[in-house]
DOVEX-75206 format. One record per residue: x, y, z of N, C-alpha, C in turn. Coordinates in nm, 3 decimals. Layout:
N
<<X,Y,Z>,<X,Y,Z>,<X,Y,Z>>,
...
***
This chain:
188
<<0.082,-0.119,0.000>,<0.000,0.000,0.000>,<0.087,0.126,0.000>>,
<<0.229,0.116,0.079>,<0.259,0.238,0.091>,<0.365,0.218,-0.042>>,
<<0.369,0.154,-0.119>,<0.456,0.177,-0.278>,<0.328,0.240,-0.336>>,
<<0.232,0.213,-0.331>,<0.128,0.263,-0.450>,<0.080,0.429,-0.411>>,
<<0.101,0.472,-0.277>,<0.078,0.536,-0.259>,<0.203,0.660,-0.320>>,
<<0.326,0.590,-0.269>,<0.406,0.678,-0.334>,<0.423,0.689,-0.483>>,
<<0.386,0.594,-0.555>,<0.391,0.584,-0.672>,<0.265,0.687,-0.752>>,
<<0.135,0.707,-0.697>,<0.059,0.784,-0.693>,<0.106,0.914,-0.694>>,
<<0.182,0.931,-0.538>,<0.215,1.105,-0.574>,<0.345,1.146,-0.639>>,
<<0.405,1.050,-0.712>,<0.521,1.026,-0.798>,<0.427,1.114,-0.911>>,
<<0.404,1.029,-0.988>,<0.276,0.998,-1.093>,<0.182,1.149,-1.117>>,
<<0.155,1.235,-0.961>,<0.082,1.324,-0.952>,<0.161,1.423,-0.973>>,
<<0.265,1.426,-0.924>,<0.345,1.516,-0.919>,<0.438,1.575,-1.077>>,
<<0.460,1.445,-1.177>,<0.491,1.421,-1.300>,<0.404,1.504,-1.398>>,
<<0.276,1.457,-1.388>,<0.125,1.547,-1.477>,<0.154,1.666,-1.431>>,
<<0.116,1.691,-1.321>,<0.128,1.880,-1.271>,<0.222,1.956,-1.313>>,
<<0.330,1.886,-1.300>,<0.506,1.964,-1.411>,<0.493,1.948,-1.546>>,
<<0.450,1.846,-1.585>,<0.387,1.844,-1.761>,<0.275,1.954,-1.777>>,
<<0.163,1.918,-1.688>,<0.086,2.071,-1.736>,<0.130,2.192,-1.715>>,
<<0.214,2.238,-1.586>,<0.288,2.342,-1.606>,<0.375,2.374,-1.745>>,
<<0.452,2.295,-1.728>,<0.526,2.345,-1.842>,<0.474,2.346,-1.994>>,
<<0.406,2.268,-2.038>,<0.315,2.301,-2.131>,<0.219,2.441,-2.149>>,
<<0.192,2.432,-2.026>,<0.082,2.622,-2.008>,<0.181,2.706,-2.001>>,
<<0.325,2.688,-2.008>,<0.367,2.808,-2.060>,<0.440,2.849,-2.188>>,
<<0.405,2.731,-2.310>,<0.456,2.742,-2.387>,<0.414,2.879,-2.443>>,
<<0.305,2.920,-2.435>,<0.234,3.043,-2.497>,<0.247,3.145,-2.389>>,
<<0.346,3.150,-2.308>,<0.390,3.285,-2.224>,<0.441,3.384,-2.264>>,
<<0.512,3.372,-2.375>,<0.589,3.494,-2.405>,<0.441,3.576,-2.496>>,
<<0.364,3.497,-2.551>,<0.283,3.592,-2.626>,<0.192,3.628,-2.547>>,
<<0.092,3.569,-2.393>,<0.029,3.636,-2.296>,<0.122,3.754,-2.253>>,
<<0.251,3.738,-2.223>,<0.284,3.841,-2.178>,<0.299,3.962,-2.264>>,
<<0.343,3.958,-2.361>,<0.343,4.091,-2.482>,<0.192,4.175,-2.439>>,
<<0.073,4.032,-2.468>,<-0.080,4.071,-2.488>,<-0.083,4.133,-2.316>>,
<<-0.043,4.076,-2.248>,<-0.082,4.207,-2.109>,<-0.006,4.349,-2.089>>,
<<0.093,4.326,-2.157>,<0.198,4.458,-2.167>,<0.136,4.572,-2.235>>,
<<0.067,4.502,-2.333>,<0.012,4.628,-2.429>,<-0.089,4.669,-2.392>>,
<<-0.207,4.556,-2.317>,<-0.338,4.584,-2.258>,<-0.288,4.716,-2.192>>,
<<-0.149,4.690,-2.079>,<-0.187,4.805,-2.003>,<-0.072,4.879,-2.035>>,
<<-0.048,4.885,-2.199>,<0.011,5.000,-2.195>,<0.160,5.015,-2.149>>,
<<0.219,4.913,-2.153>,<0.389,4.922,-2.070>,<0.479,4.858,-2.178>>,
<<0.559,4.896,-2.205>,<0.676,4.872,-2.320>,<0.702,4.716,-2.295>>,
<<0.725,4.672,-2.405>,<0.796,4.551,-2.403>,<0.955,4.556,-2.352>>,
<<1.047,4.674,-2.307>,<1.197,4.663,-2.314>,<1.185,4.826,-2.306>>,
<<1.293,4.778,-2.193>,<1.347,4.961,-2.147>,<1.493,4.961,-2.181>>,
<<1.545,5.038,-2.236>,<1.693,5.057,-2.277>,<1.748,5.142,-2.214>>,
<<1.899,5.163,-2.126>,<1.945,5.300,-2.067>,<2.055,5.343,-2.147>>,
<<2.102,5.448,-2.130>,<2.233,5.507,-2.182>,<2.265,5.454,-2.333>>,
<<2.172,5.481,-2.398>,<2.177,5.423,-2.554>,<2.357,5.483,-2.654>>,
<<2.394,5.412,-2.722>,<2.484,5.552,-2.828>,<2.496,5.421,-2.913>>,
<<2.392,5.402,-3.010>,<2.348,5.354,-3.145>,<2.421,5.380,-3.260>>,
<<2.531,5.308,-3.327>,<2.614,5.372,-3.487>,<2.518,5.248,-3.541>>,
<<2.422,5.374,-3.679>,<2.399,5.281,-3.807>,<2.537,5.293,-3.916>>,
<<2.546,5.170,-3.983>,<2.664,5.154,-4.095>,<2.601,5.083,-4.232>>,
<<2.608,5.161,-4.304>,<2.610,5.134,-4.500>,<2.718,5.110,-4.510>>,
<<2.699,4.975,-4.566>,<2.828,4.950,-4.668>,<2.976,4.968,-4.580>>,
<<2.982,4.969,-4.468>,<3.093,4.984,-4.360>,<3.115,5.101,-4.328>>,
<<3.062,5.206,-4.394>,<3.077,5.365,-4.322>,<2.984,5.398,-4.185>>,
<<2.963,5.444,-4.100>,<2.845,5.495,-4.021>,<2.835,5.601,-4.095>>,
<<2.684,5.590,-4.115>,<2.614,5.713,-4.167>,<2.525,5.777,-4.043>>,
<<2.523,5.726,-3.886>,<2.375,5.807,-3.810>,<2.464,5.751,-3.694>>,
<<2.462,5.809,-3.575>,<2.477,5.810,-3.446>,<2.302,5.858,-3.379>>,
<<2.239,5.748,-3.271>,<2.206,5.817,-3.172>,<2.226,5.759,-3.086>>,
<<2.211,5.897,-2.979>,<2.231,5.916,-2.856>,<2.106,5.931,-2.778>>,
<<2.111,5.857,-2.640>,<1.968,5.879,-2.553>,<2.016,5.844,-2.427>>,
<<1.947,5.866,-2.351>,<1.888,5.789,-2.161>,<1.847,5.728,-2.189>>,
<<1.754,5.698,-2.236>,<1.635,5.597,-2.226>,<1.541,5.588,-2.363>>,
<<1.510,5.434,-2.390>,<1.441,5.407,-2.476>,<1.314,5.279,-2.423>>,
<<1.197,5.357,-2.437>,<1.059,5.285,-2.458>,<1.023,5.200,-2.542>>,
<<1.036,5.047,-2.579>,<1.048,4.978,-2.659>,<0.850,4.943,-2.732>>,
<<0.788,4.976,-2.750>,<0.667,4.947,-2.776>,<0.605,4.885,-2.901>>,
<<0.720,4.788,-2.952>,<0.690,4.700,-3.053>,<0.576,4.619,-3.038>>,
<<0.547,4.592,-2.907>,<0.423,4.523,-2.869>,<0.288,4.532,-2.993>>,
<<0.273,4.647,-3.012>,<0.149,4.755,-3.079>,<0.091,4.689,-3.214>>,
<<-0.018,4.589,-3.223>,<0.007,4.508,-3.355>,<-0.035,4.687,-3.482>>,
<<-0.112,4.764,-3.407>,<-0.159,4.871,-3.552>,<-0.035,4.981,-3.555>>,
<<0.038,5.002,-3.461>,<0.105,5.126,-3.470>,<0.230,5.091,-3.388>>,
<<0.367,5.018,-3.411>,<0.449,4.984,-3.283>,<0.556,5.124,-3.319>>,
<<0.607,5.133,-3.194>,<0.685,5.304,-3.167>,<0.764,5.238,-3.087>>,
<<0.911,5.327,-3.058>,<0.979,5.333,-3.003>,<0.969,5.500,-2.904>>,
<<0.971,5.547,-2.793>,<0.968,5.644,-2.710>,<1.099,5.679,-2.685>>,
<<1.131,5.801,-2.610>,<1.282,5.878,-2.599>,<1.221,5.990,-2.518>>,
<<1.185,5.959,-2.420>,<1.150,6.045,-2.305>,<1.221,6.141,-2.242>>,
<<1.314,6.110,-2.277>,<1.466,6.188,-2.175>,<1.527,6.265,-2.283>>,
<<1.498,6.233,-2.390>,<1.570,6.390,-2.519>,<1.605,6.235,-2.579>>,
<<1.686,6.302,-2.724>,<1.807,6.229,-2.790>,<1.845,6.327,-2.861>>,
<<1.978,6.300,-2.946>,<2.007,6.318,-2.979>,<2.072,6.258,-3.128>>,
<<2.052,6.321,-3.264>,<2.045,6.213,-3.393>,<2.174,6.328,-3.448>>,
<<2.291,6.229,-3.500>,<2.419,6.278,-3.580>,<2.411,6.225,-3.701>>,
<<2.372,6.246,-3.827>,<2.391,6.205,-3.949>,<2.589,6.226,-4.003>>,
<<2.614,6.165,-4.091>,<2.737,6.187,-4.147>,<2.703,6.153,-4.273>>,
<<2.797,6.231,-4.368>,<2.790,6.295,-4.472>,<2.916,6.363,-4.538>>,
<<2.978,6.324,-4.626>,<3.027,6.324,-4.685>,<3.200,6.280,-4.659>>,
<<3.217,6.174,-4.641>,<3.309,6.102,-4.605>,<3.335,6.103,-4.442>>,
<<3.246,6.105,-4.391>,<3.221,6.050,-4.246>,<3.204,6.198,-4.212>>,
<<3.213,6.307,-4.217>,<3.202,6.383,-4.183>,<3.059,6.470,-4.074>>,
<<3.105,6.543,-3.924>,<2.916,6.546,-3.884>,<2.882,6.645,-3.952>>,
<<2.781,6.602,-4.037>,<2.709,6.726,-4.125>,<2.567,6.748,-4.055>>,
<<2.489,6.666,-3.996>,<2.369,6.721,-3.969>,<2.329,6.665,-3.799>>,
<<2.277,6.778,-3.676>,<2.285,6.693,-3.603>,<2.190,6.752,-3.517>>,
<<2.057,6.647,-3.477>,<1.928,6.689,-3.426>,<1.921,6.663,-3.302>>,
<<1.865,6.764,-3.215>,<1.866,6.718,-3.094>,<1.686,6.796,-3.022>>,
<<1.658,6.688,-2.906>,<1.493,6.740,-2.889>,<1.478,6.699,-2.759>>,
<<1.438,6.699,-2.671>,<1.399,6.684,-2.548>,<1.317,6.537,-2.512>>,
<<1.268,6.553,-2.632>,<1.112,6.398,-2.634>,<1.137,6.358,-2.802>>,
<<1.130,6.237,-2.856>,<1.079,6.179,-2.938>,<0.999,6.039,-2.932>>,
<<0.944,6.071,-3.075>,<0.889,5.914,-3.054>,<0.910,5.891,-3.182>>,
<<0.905,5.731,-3.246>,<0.947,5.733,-3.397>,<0.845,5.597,-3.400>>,
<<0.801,5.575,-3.542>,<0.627,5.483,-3.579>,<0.773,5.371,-3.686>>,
<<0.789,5.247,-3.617>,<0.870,5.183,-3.689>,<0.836,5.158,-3.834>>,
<<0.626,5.156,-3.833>,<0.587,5.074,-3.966>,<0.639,5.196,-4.109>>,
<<0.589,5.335,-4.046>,<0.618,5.452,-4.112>,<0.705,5.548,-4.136>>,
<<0.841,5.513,-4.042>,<0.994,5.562,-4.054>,<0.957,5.700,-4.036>>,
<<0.824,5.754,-3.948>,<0.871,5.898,-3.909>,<0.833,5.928,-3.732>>,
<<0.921,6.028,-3.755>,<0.963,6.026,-3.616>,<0.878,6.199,-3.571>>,
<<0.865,6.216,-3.471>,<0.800,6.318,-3.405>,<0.893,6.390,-3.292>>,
<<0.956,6.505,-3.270>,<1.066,6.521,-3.208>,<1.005,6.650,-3.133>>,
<<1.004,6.650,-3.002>,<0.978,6.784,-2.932>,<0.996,6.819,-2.797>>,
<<0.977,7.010,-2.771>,<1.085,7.029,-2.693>,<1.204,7.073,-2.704>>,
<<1.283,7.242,-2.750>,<1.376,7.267,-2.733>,<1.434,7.212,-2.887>>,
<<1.373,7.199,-3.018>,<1.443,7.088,-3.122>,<1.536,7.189,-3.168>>,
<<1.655,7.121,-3.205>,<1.718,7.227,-3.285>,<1.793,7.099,-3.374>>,
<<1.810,7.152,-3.499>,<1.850,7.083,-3.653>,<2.014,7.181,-3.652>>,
<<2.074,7.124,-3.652>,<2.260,7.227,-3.754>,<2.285,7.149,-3.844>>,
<<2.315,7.191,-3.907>,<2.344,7.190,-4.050>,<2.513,7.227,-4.036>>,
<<2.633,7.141,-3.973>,<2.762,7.169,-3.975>,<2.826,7.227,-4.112>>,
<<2.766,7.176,-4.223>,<2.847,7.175,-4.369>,<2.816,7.363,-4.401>>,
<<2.699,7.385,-4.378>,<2.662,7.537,-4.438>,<2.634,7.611,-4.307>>,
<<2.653,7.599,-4.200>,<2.654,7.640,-4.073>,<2.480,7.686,-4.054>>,
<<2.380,7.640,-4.095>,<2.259,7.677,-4.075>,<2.221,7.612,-3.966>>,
<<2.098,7.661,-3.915>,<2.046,7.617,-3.758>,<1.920,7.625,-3.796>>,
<<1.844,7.549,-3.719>,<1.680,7.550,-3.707>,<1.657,7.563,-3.570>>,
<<1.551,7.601,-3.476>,<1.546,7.611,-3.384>,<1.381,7.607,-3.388>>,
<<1.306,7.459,-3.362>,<1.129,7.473,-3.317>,<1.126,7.421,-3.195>>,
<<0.984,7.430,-3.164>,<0.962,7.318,-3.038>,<0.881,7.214,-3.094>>,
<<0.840,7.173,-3.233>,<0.828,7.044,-3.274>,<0.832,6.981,-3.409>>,
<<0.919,6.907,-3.445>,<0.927,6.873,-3.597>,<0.900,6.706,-3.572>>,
<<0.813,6.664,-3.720>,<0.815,6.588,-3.793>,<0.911,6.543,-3.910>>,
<<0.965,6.427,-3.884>,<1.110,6.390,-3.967>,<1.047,6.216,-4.011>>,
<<1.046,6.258,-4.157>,<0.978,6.136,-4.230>,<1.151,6.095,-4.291>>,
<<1.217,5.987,-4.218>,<1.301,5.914,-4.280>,<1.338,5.883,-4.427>>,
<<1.208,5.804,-4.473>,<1.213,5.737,-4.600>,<1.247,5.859,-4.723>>,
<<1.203,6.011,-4.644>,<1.176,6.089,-4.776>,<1.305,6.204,-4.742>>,
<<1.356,6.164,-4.617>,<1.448,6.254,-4.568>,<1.406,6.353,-4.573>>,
<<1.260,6.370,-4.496>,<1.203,6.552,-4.488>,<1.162,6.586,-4.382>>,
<<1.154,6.734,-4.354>,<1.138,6.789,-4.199>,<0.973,6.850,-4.211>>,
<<0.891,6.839,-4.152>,<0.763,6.940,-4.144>,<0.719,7.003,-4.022>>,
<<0.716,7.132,-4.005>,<0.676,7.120,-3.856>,<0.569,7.262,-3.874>>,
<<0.452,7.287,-3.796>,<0.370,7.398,-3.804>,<0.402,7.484,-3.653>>,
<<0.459,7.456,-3.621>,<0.537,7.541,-3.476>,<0.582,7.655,-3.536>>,
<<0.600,7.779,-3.443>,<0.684,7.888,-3.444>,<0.823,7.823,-3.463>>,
<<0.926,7.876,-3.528>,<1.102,7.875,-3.572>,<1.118,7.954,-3.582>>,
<<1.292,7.932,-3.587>,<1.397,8.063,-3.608>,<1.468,7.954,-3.710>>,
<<1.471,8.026,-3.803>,<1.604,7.986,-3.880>,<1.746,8.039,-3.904>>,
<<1.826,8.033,-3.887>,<1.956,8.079,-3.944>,<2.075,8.019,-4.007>>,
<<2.097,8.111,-4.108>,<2.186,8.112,-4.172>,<2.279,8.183,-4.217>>,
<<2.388,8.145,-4.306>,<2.489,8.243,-4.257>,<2.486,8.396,-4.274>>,
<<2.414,8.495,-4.360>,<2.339,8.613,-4.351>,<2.224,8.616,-4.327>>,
<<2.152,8.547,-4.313>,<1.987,8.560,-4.296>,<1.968,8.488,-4.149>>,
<<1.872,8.529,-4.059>,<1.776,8.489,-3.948>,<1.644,8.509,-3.960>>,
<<1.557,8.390,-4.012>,<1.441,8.367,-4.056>,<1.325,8.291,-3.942>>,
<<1.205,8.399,-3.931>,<1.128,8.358,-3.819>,<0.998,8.348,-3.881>>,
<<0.919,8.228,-3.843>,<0.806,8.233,-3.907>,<0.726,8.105,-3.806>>,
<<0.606,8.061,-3.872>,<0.554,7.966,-3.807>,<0.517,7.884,-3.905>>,
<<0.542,7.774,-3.953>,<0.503,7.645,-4.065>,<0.671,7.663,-4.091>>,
<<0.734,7.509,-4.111>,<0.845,7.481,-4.202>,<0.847,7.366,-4.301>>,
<<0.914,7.345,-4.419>,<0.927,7.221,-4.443>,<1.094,7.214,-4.504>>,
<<1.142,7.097,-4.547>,<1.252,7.147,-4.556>,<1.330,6.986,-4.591>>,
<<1.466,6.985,-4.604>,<1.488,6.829,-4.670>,<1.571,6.906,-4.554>>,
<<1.595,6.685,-4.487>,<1.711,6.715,-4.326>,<1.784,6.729,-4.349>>,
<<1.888,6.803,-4.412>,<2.001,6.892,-4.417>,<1.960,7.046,-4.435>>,
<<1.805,7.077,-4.472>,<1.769,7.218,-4.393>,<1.799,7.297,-4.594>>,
<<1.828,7.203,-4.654>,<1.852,7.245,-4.805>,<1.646,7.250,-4.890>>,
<<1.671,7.271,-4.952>,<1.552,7.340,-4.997>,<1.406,7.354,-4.956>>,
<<1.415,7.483,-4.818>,<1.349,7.524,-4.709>,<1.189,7.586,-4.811>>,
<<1.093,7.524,-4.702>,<0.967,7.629,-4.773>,<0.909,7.679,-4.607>>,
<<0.941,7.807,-4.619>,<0.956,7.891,-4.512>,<0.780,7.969,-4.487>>,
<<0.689,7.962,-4.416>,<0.573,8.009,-4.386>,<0.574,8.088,-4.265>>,
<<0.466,8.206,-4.315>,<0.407,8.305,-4.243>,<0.529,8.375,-4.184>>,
<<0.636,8.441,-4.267>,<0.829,8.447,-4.262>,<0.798,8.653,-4.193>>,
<<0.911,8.652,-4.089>,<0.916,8.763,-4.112>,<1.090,8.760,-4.052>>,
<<1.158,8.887,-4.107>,<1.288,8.891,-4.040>,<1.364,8.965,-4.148>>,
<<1.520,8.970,-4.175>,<1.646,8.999,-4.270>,<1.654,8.885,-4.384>>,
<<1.608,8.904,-4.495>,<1.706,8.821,-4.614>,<1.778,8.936,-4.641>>,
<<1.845,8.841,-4.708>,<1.992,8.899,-4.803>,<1.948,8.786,-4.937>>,
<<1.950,8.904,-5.054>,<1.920,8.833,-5.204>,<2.024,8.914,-5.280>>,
<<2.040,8.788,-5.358>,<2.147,8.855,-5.454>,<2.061,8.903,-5.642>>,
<<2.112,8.969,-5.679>,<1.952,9.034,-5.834>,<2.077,8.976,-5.917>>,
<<2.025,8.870,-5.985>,<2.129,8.825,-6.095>,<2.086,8.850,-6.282>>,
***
């Protein structure tokens, strides 16, 4: 009697670790599905400094504190940057030609654009131009800036203030709205 008994809670004990471990084959995807229910990142990142590389050059440095991982998102997954970042493009034989910095971003992985705000400012190292809003839109794929915020622009004779910008991210062929300030034109 007392073999069968142990053999029993042998036996009992065997099923209960099989059904455990079986009920959690599908854990990693309950857990994503409760993360997103309530809203909490899949992955927190600290002290980020990110080099993308083409072809063996780095073409992009960023820099952050902290990154909000929210791939979770089956209609819209984002990455967050709560703490600022900072984005270094290079350009023309490694050189820093363009380099964005913002207080807050967030960037839509499916749609490669990013939303940057807070203090943004764009330089333009190669032609010494500056942008200065408190919020731009930066569509990757098309390499373009849009933002309907108040700016300052400058450049190397001109300081241009207005509210609407658009502009390719190197700040090269600007369409400047509702503008007031100093140009300098040359009558050819």
């Amino acid at each position: 009697m007392k073999k069968l008994v142990t053999l029993f809670l042998k036996s009992t004990a065997v099923c209960l670790g099989t059904v455990v471990l079986f009920s959690c084959s599908n854990s990693s995807k309950s857990a994503r599905d409760f993360l997103a229910d309530k809203n909490l990142p899949v992955g927190t990142a600290k002290n980020i400094y990110h080099t993308y590389k083409d072809s063996g050059f780095i073409t992009s440095k960023l820099i952050t504190n902290r990154m909000l991982d929210f791939s979770n998102r089956k209609a819209h997954p984002y990455s967050e940057f709560p703490d600022g970042i900072k984005i270094i493009n290079f350009e023309n034989n490694g050189l820093d030609s363009v380099t964005i910095t913002g207080d807050y971003a967030i960037t839509y992985s499916k749609t490669s654009v990013s939303e940057i705000r807070g203090h943004v400012v764009v330089k333009n190292h190669s032609d010494f131009s500056k942008l200065v809003t408190e919020q731009l839109f930066w569509d990757q794929k098309t390499s373009y800036f849009v933002s309907e915020k108040p700016f300052t622009l400058t450049k190397e004779n001109d300081t241009i203030f207005g509210v609407g910008f658009e502009s390719k991210d190197n700040l090269s062929k600007h369409l400047a709205k509702k503008i007031t300030g100093k140009l300098e034109t040359s009558e050819n």
